[in-house]
VOMAR-901673 format. One line per field, with one value per residue (C-alpha): x, y, z. Coordinates in steps of 0.2 Angstrom, whole numbers. Example, Ala and Ser with C-alpha at 12.3 -4.5 7.8 and 13.67 -1.06 7.14 Angstrom:
residues 2
xx	[62 / 68]
yy	[-22 / -5]
zz	[39 / 36]
END
This chain:
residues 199
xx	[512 / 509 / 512 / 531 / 535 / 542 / 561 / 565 / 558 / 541 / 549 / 566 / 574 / 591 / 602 / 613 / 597 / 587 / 602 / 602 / 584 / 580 / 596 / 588 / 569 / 574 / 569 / 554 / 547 / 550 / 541 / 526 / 527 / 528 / 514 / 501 / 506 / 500 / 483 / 481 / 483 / 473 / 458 / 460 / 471 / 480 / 480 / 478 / 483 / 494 / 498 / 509 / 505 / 521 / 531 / 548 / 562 / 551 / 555 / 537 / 529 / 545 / 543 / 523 / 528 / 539 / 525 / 511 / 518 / 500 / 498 / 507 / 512 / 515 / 526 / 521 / 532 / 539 / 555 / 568 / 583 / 570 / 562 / 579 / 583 / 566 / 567 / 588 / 581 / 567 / 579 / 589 / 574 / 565 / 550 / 555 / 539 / 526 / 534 / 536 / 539 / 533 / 535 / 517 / 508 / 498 / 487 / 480 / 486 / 487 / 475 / 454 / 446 / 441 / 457 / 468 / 463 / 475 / 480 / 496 / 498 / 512 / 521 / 512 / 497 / 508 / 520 / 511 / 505 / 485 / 483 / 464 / 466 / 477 / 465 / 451 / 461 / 468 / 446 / 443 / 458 / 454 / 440 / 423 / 428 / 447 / 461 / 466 / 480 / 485 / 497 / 506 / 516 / 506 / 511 / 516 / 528 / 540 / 544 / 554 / 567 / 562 / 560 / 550 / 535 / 533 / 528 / 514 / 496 / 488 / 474 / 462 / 467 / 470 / 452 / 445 / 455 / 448 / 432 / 432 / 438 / 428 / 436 / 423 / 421 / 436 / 445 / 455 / 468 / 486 / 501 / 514 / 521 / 509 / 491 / 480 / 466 / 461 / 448]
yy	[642 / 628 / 609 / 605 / 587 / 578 / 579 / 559 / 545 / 538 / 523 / 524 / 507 / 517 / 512 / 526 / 536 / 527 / 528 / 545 / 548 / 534 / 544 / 564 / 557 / 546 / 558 / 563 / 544 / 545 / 559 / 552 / 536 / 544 / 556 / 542 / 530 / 546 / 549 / 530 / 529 / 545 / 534 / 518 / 507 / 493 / 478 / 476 / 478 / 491 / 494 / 508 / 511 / 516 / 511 / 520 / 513 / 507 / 519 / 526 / 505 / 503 / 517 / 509 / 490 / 496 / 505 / 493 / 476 / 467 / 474 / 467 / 478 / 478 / 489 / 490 / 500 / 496 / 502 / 487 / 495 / 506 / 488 / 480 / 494 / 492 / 474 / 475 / 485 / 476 / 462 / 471 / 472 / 460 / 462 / 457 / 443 / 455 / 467 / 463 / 474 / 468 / 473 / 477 / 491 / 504 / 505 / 487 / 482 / 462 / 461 / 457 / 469 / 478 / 468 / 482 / 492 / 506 / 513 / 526 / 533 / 546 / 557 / 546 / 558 / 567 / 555 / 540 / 539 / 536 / 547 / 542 / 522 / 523 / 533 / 520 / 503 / 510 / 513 / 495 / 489 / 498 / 490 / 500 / 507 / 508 / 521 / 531 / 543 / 551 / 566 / 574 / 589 / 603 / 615 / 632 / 645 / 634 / 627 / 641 / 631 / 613 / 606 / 591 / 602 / 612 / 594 / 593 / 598 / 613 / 613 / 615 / 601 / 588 / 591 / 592 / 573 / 569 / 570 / 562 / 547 / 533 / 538 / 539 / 552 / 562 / 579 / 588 / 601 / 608 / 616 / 626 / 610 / 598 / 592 / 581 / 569 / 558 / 548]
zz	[430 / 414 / 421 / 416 / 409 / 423 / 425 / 427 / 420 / 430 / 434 / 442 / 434 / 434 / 449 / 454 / 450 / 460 / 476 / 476 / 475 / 491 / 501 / 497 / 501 / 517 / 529 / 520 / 518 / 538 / 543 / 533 / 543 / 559 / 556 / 547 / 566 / 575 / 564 / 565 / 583 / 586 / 576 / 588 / 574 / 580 / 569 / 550 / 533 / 527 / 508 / 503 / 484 / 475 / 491 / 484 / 497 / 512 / 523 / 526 / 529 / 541 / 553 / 554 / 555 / 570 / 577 / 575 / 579 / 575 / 556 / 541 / 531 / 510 / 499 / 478 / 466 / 447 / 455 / 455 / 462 / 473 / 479 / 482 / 496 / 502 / 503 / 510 / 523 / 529 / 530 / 544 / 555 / 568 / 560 / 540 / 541 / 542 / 529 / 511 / 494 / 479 / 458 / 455 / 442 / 454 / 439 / 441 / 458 / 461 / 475 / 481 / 482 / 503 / 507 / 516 / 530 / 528 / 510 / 509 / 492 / 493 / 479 / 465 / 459 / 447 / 443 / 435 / 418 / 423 / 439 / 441 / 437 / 450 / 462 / 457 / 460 / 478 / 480 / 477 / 486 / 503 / 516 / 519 / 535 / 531 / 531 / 516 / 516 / 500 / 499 / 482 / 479 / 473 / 460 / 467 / 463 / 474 / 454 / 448 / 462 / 461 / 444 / 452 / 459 / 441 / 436 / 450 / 450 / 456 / 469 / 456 / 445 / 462 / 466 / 450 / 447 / 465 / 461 / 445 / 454 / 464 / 481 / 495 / 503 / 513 / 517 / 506 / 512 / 507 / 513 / 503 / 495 / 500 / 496 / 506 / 503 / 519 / 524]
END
């Protein structure tokens, strides 16, 4: 199966678009949170910096800031309507001060270098215009002995029912992209819809 042009624009700057998107992928953004707060526990995190790099709505950063109460925790996407349900919602928690969403390009992220100690990067590989700047920069961002979790959909057969995962990429063009990056070392592995990259 040929890589489909994606079926929205790359930024979601529409509003009702955007609404509708956050309410489908609530859920999803969830899970994710509740499965990177086991794989960071099981690895003896407590405290830190958290980034989620194209943070969507901010449900994945709020299940962790619940979770770890000693971390601070930051949101980036080009998404204004996107940031303001992230940033509403935040605002309805006890711990808003340690969580904040911010308008910032994933392509040239505004922050020092080895400055977080986890990095999420979900649903973004096949959706921004320069996968592999975006794959550097989350590199120079995260600490030598951080936390990187990046997951995207992969292209399957599933495509033929979900315009959105035609537009992925396959196994084969994920780890060929992978390792053209400057990512350290990790572990690849995929599901039906899903790959994995973790380190």
């Amino acid at each position: 199966m040929k890589r489909a042009a994606l079926p929205h624009d790359r930024v979601f700057n529409d509003e009702a678009y955007a609404q509708t998107y956050a309410q489908q992928h609530q859920g999803m953004a969830e899970g994710f949170g509740r499965e990177y707060v086991k794989k960071l526990s099981a690895r003896g995190f407590h405290q830190g910096r958290i980034i989620d790099v194209g943070c969507g709505s901010g449900a994945t950063n709020l299940v962790l800031a619940e979770r770890f109460p000693h971390a601070e925790l930051v949101g980036i996407d080009l998404s204004d309507p996107l940031l303001k349900l992230a940033r509403d919602s935040a605002a309805k928690t006890v711990f808003r001060d340690r969580v904040r969403f911010e308008k910032a390009d994933v392509h040239e992220i505004p922050y020092d270098g080895d400055s977080f100690d986890v990095v999420i990067n979900t649903n973004m590989v096949h959706l921004v215009e320069r996968p592999l700047r975006m794959l550097d920069e989350i590199e120079r961002i995260l600490a030598p002995d951080g936390h990187l979790f990046i997951v995207d959909l992969r292209r399957s057969l599933l495509g033929l029912f979900e315009a959105e995962i035609k537009s992925a990429l396959s196994m084969g063009e994920a780890k060929d992209l992978l390792g053209q990056s400057s990512l350290r070392k990790g572990t690849f592995h995929w599901s039906l819809l899903w790959w994995r990259y973790e380190t």
